[in-house]
C-alpha positions, 0 to 999 in steps of 0.5 A: 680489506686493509689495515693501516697503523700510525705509531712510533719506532726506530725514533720515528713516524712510522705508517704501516699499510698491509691489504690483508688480515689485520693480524698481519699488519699487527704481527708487522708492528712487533716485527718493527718494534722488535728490530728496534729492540736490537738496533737501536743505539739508545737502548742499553740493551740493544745488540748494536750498544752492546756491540759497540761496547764491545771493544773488540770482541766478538758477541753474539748477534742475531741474524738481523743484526748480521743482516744489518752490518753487511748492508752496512757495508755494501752501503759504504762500497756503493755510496764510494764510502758516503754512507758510513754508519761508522760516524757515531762519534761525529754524529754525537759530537753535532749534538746528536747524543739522545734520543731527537726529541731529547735534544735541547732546541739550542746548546752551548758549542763544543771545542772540537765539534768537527771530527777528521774522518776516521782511520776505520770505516765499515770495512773493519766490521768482522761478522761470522757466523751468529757473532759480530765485532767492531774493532777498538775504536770503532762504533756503530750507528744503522742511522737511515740503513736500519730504517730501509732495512727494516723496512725490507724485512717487514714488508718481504715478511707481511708477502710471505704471509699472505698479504696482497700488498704492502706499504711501510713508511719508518720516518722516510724510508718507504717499501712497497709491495704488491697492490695498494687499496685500490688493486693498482700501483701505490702513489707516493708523495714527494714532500718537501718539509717547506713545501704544503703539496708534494713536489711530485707523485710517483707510482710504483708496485714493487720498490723502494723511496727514500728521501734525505734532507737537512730540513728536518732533524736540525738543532742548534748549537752556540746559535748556528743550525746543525743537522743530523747528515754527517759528511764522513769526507769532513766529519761535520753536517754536511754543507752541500747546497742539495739540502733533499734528494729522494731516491726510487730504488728496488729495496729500502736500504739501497734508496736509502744509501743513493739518498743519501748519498746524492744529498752529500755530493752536491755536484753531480747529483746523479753520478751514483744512480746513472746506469742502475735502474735507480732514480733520483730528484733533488732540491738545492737551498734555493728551491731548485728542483732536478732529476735524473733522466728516467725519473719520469717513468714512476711519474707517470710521464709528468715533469717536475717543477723546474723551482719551488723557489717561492713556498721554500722561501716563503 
């Protein structure tokens, strides 16, 4: 017996798949919608605006917000300070200041819009206890950290209920636990948003996929295409020839920072995941496809296409 769900969270598509009890694919649901609840920077309310208005003091914060700024920061550490949820201010100054689906198709350009890299970074995020704060300054935006996170959490809880297996997919941060349907591992698709067929399957029973790209999430600004991947070297979307990188992992958040990552160091793709049990492919903007050495044990032996040089251009 399975459930599936389709429904929106975290400004997302998110697919839920939990063999199981429905009522714990539905008790997932209200988890995801509760974490939004606290992390989303859109939401008055939420524990993250609420931080971020903080201004230097210190505000009570749940667990999963604690749980979330300290990922946060291992994120920065891992990613050699690539992932940094401390861009908010850059990220609004591209154009990213509502809700995605708020964002106008083409706005007038701003005087400015690039941002040199800030003084601060997460390192300056103080947690103690059931209180957090940022320092003066400094605000915070969990962005794809939040998404694999979440995504964690929810399917390490569905386990713990009784589930036999989980998959949850919040807008490309995707974790896997247990056995898919059919008793065996899940395939997962990696698609390319220009691409009609996956660009390779992969099988996993217990990890993480995350992809980044630049394909998705664009508007544009005075005429010019922008995207939402702030690099935090230059403080403006990032210009890397990579414009997707999907990364397998053991946890959600940790595909999502080697994603990530890997997208925004262009040369050199793999660096980051050579040596951990993490993989990683990647497309440059001329649909040349590659990846990292151990990517053919989730693939099931298969090679990936050396190009899709043709759908991407098509």
């Amino acid at each position: 017996m399975a459930a599936e769900l389709d429904f929106a969270a975290m400004g997302s598509h998110v697919h839920l798949v939990v063999v199981g009890p429905e009522e714990i694919a539905d008790e997932a649901r209200r988890r995801v919608e509760q974490l939004e609840g606290r992390w989303s920077r859109f939401r008055p309310d939420s524990e993250v605006s609420r931080l971020n208005a903080s201004q230097g003091e210190l505000v009570a914060v749940s667990a999963d917000t604690s749980a979330l700024l300290r990922t946060a920061v291992e994120a920065w550490r891992m990613s050699g300070g690539l992932v940094d949820c401390t861009m908010l201010d850059a990220l609004e100054a591209a154009g990213y200041d509502a809700s995605f689906e708020a964002i106008p198709e083409d706005r007038p350009a701003r005087a400015g819009s690039a941002l040199p890299a800030s003084l601060l970074g997460p390192s300056d995020i103080e947690v103690a206890g059931a209180t957090a704060g940022l320092p003066p300054g400094l605000r915070f935006d969990p962005g794809g950290i939040g998404k694999g996170l979440a995504a964690d959490i929810v399917s390490s809880e569905a386990m713990a209920r009784g589930a036999e297996g989980v998959c949850i997919n919040i807008g490309g941060d995707l974790r896997v636990s247990g056995v898919a349907p059919s008793g065996g591992d899940w395939t997962i698709g990696v698609e390319h948003p220009r691409r009609s067929s996956p660009v390779v399957l992969l099988g996993l029973r217990e990890g993480a996929v995350a992809t980044s790209t630049t394909l998705r999430r664009a508007w544009r600004v005075g005429g010019r295409s922008v995207h939402h991947l702030i690099d935090p070297r230059t403080g403006a979307p990032s210009e890397s020839p990579t414009v997707l990188a999907t990364a397998v992992a053991a946890s959600g958040w940790m595909a999502e920072t080697l994603a990530k990552a890997t997208l925004l160091r262009g040369e050199h793709p793999f660096d980051l995941v050579g040596g951990s049990d993490a993989e990683a492919i990647v497309v440059t903007h001329d649909g040349t496809v590659s990846a990292s050495p151990g990517l053919q044990r989730f693939t099931g032996h298969a090679e990936p296409p050396v190009s899709i040089l043709e759908e991407v251009a098509s």
